[in-house]
C-alpha positions in Angstrom: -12.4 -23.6 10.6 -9.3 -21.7 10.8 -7.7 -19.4 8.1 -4.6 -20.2 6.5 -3.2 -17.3 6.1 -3.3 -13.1 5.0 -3.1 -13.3 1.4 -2.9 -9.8 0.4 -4.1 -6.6 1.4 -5.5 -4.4 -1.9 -6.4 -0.9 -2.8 -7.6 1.6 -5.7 -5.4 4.0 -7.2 -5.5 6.2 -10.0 -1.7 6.2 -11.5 -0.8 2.4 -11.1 2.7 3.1 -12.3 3.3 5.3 -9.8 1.8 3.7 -7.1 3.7 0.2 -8.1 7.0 2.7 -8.7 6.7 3.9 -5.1 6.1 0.4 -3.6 9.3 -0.7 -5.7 11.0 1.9 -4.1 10.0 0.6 -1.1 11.9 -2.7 -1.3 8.8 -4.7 -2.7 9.5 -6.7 -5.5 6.9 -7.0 -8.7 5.6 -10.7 -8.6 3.1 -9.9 -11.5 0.4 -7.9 -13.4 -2.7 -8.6 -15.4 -5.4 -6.9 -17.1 -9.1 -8.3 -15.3 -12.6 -8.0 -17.2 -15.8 -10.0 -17.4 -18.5 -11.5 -15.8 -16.4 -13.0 -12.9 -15.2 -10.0 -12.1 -18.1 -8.2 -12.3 -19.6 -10.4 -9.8 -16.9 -10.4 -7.3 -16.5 -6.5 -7.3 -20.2 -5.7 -7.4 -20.0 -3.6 -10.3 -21.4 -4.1 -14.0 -18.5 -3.3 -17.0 -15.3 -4.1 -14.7 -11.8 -3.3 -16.5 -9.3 -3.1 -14.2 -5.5 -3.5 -14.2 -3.2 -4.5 -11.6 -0.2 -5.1 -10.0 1.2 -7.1 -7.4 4.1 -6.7 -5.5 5.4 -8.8 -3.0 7.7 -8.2 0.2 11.2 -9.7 0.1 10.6 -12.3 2.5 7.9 -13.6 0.3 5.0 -13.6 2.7 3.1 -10.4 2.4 1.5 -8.9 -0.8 0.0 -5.5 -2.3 -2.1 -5.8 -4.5 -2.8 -2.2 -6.3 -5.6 -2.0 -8.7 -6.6 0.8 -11.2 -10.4 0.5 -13.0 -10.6 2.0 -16.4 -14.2 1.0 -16.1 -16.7 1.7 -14.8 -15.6 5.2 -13.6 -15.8 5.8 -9.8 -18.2 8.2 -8.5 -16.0 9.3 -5.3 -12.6 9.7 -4.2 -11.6 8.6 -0.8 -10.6 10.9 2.1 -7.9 11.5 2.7 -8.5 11.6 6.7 -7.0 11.5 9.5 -5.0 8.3 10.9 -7.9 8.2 13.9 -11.2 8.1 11.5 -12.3 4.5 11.7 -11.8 2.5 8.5 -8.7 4.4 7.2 -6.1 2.0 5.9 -2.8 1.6 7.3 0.4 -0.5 6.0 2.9 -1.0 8.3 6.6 -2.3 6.7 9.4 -3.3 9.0 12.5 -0.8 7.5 15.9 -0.9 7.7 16.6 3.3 8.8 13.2 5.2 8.6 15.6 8.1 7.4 16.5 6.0 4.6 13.5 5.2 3.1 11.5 8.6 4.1 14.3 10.0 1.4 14.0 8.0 -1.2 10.3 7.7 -1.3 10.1 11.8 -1.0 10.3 11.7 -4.5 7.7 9.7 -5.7 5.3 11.6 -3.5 5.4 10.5 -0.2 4.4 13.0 3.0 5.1 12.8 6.6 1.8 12.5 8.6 3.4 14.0 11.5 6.9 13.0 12.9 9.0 9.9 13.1 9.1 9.2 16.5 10.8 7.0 18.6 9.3 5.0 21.3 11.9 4.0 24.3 14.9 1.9 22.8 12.4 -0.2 20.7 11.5 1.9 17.4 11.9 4.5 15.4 8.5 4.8 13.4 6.8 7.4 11.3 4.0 7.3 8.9 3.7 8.6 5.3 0.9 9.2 2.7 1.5 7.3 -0.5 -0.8 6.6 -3.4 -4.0 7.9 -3.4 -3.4 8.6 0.2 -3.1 5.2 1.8 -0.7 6.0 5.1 2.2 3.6 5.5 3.8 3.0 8.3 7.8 2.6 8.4 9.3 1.1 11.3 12.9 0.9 12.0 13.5 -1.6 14.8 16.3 -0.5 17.7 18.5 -2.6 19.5 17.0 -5.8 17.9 19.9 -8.7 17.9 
């Protein structure tokens, strides 16, 4: 059996109006949001109590999705590293940008930080990464010489 297709990729974040504000910013485009609680939930999450609310924003091609959640219940008993790119299991969201330049300046103000540099490999992209919300690193990459 074959997939059909990625759906979405999700995370956790603690201000979900920032975190969708930032992703706005970003070009993506607010398809909807929703309030989730019960037994169903409960169930799929592994977690007794769920209230969560979320967002989900969608590129402008129509074919990839964020999903951004934020639990008002239960609390969470950790916070999530914010580690290295290298450390196994750190999540990484890679957009296809217009000017790396561009976008680095206006998502400075809703937070965003340079990981390192954008660099640019040969004549085929510029690319640097950023921290967003609640530390996720996304990856901007301006494609060169691409006709």
């Amino acid at each position: 059996m074959m997939i059909k297709r990625m759906d979405h990729v999700g995370y956790v974040v603690e201000d979900l109006a920032a975190a969708a504000a930032f992703f706005v910013e970003l070009g993506l485009e607010v398809e909807g949001k929703a309030t989730v609680e019960g037994a169903w939930v409960d169930q799929l999450v592994g977690l007794e109590g769920v209230r969560a609310d979320m967002v989900v924003l969608r590129t402008p091609d129509g074919h990839g999705r964020v999903e951004l959640s934020a639990f008002d219940t239960p609390v969470a008993t950790g916070t999530a590293p914010r580690a290295p790119v290298n450390v196994p299991g750190i999540p990484r969201l890679t957009f296809a940008v217009d000017s790396v330049d561009d976008v680095l300046g206006r998502l400075r103000p809703h937070g965003a930080e340079l990981v390192g540099e954008v660099a640019q490999y040969e004549d085929f992209c510029r690319y640097g990464y950023v921290r967003g919300p609640a530390g996720v690193i996304i990856g901007l990459c301006e494609e060169l010489n691409r006709n």
